[in-house]
C-alpha positions in Angstrom: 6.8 18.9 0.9 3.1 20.1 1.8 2.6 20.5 -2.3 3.4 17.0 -3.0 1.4 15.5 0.3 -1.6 17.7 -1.2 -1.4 16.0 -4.9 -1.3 12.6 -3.1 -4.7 13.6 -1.5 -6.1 15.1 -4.6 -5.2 11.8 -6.1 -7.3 9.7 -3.8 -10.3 12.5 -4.1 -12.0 10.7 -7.2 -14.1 12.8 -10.1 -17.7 11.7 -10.0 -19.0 11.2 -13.7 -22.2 9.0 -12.9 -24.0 7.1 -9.6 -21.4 4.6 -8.7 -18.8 5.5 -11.3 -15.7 7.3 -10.6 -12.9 8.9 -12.3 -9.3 8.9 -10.7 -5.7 10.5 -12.5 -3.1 8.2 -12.5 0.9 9.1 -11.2 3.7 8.2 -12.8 6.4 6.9 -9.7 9.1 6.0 -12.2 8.5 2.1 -12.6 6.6 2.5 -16.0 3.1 1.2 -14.5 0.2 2.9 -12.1 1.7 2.0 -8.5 -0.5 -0.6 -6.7 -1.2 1.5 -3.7 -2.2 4.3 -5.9 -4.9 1.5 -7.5 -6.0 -0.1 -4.1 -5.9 3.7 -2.0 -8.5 5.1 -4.9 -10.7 2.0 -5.6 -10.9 2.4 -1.5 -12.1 5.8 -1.7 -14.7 5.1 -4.7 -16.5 2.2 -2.5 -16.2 4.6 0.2 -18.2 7.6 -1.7 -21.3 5.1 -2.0 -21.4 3.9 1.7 -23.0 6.1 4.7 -21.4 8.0 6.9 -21.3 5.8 10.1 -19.7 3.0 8.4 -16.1 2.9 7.9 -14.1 0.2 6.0 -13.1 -2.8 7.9 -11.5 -5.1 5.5 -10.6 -5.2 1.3 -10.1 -8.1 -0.9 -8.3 -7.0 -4.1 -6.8 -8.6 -7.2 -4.6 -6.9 -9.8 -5.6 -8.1 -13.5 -3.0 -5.9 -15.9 -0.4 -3.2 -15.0 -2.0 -0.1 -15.0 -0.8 2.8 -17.9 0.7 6.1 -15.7 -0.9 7.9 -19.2 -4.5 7.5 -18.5 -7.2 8.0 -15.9 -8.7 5.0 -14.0 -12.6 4.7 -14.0 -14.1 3.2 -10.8 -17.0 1.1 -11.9 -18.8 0.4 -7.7 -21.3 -2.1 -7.3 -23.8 -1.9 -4.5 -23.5 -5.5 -3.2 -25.6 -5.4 0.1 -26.7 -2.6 2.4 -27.5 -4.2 6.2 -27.9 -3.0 9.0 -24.8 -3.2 10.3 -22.4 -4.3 7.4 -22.1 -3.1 3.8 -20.7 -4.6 1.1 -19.1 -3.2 -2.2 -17.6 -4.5 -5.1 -15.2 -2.5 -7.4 -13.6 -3.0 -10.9 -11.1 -0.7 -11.9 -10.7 -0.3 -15.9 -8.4 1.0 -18.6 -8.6 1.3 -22.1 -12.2 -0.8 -21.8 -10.1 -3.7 -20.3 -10.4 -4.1 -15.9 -6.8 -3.7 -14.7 -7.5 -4.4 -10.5 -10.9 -6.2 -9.1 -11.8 -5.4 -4.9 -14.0 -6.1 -2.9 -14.8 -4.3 0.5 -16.7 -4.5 3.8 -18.1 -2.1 5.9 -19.2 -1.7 9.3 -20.9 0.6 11.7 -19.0 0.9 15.1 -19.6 -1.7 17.8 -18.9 -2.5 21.1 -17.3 -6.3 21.4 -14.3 -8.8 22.8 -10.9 -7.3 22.2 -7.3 -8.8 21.9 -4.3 -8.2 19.8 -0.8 -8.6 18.8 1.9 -7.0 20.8 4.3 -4.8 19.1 7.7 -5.5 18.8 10.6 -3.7 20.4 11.8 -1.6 17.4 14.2 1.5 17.5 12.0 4.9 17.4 11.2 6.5 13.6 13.6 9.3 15.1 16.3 7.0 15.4 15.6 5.7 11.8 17.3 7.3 8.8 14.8 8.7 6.1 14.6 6.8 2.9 16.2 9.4 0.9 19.1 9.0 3.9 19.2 5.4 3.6 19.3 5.6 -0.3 21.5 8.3 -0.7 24.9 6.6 -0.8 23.8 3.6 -2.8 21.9 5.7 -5.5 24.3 4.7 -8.2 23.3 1.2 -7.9 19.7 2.2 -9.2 18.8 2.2 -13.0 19.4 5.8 -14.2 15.5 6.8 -14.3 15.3 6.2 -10.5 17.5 8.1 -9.2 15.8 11.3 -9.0 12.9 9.7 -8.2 14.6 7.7 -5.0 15.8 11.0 -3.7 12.8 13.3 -4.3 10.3 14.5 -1.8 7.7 11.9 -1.2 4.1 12.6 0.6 4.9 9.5 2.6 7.8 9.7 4.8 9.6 6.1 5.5 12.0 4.8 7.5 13.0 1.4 7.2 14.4 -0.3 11.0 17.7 -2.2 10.2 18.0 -2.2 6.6 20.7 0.5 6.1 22.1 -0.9 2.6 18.9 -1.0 0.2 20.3 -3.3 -2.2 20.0 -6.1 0.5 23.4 -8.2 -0.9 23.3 -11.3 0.5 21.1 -13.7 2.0 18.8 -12.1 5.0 15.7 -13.1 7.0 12.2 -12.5 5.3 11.2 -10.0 7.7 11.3 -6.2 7.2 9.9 -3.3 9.7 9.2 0.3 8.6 7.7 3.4 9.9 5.5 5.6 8.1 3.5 8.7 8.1 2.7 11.6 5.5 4.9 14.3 5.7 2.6 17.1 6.7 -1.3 16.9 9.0 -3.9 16.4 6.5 -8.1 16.7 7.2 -9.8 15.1 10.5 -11.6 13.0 8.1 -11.3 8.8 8.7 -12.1 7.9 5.4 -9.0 9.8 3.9 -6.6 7.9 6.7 -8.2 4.3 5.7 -7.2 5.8 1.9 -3.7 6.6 2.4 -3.2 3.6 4.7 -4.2 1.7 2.0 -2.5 3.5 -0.4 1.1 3.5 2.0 0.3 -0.3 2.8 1.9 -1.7 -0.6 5.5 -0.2 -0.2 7.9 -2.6 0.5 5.7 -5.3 0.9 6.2 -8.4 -1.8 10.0 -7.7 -2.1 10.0 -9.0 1.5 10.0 -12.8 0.0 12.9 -12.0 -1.9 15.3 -11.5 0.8 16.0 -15.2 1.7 16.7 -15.4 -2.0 19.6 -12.8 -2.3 17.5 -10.8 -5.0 15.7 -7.4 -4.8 13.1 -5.9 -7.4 16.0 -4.4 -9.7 17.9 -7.4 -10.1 18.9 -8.7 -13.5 16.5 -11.0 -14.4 13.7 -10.7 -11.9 10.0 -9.9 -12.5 8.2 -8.8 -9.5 4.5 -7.8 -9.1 1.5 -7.9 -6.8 -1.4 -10.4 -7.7 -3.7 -9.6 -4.5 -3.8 -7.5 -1.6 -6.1 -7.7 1.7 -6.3 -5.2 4.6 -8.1 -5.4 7.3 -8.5 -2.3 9.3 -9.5 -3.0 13.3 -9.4 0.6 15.3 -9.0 4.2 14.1 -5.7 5.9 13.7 -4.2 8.9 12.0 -2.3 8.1 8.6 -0.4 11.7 9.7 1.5 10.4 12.9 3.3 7.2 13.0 2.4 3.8 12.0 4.3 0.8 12.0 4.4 -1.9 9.4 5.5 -5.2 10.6 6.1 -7.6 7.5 7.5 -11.2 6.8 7.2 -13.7 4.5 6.4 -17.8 5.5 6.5 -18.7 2.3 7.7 -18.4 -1.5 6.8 -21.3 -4.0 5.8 -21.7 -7.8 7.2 -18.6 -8.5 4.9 -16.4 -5.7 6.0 -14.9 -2.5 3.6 -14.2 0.4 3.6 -11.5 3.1 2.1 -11.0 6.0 2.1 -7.8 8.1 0.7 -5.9 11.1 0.4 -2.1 11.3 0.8 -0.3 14.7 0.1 2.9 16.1 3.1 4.5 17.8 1.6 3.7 21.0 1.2 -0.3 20.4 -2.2 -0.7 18.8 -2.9 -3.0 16.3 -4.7 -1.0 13.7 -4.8 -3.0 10.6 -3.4 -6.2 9.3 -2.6 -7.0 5.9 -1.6 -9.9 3.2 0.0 -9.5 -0.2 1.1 -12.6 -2.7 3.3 -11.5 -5.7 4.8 -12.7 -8.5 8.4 -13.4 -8.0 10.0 -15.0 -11.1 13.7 -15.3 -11.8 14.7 -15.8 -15.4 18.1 -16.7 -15.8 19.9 -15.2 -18.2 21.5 -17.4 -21.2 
């Protein structure tokens, strides 16, 4: 699986064509449309390209504008906001076809010494007691449209593993809470920048569909249209995006066709190293 982790990391390593202008491929997952982690992970790394090396990322702001085409690169147009003496400041549009599909903005931050509390972790089985995704998926992969299914059961540079969820297809009514593990598959470069990339870039999956499980839906129900509108991380402590992390999601509220989730991402030894926010659009059209 090393071969597909390392494509995942070339995808995040932007082409430079101009000062503050990069150039990024685009994958194709399977869902017709540029994944939003893919978007948020690269647009991290072009903001990251133009900021110096004792700052690291401490929170981003993004919007998503149009569904991005798995057929064409994505240029990274960065704007230098502000440059102070402890913060910086960028602001990044991502565009297609001369048209911006995703709009972020990002803060920076040298390290500093200050007050500290956080969030304790929950109690949660360890990711060794967790089935795989591929596992979990396996014996309901006939339920997924016919273009998924290899997909769902291919090798993947991030390995999941869903706590408590051991039917995917979620029948029923269930609490809008969900908590997974995750890690990429193999070690990849010492370098913090590439683990704030690929945390950003892991931190969209299974995220809005969260909203939809007081509702008895998923994303491949009849009728439903599902897609993110914003995202926001904030990233307090270092970690490794190669050894566990643990995102803790739920959702306290859906309205006007929108769902919004919160979460909290752990290291495997209880740290709080990032929160995040997602609202997404969560419309139901009855059929008929």
């Amino acid at each position: 699986m090393a071969h597909v982790l390392d494509q995942l990391v070339s995808l995040l390593s932007l082409e430079k064509i101009e000062e503050n202008l990069f150039r990024g491929q685009s994958q194709d997952l399977g869902w017709g449309r540029v994944y939003g982690g893919q978007v948020i992970g690269q647009a991290l790394a072009a903001t990251l390209a133009t900021v110096p090396a004792d700052r690291t990322a401490h929170s981003l702001h993004a919007y998503f504008l149009r569904p991005g085409d798995v057929a064409a690169p994505i240029v990274y147009q960065v704007s230098r906001s502000r440059d102070g003496s402890s913060f910086t400041t960028r602001h990044v549009t991502a565009i297609q076809h001369g048209q911006p599909i995703f709009d972020m903005s990002a803060s920076f931050q040298k390290p500093e010494e200050g007050f500290e509390h956080m969030s304790e972790m929950p109690k949660v089985p360890p990711p060794e007691e967790v089935p795989t995704e591929q596992e979990r998926m396996k014996p309901f992969v006939q339920n997924f449209p016919d273009f998924m299914r290899e997909r769902i059961l291919a090798e993947h540079p991030i390995e999941i593993r869903t706590v408590a969820e051991p039917d995917p297809t979620l029948r029923g009514v269930h609490p809008p809470q969900r908590q997974v593990w995750f890690k990429t598959t193999h070690k990849v470069a010492d370098t913090p920048v590439l683990h704030q990339a690929l945390l950003a870039y892991a931190s969209d999956f299974s995220f809005i569909t969260t909203s939809l499980k007081p509702h008895g839906k998923t994303w491949i129900s009849r009728g439903m249209q599902v897609a993110s509108i914003d995202h926001a991380v904030w990233f307090h402590a270092p970690f490794r995006a190669d050894e566990w992390l643990l995102h803790v999601m739920d959702s306290p509220r859906a309205s006007g066709a929108r769902g919004l989730v919160r979460g909290q991402i752990f290291s495997r030894d209880g740290k709080l190293v990032a929160s995040t926010t997602q609202e997404g659009l969560i419309r139901f059209r009855k059929e008929g």
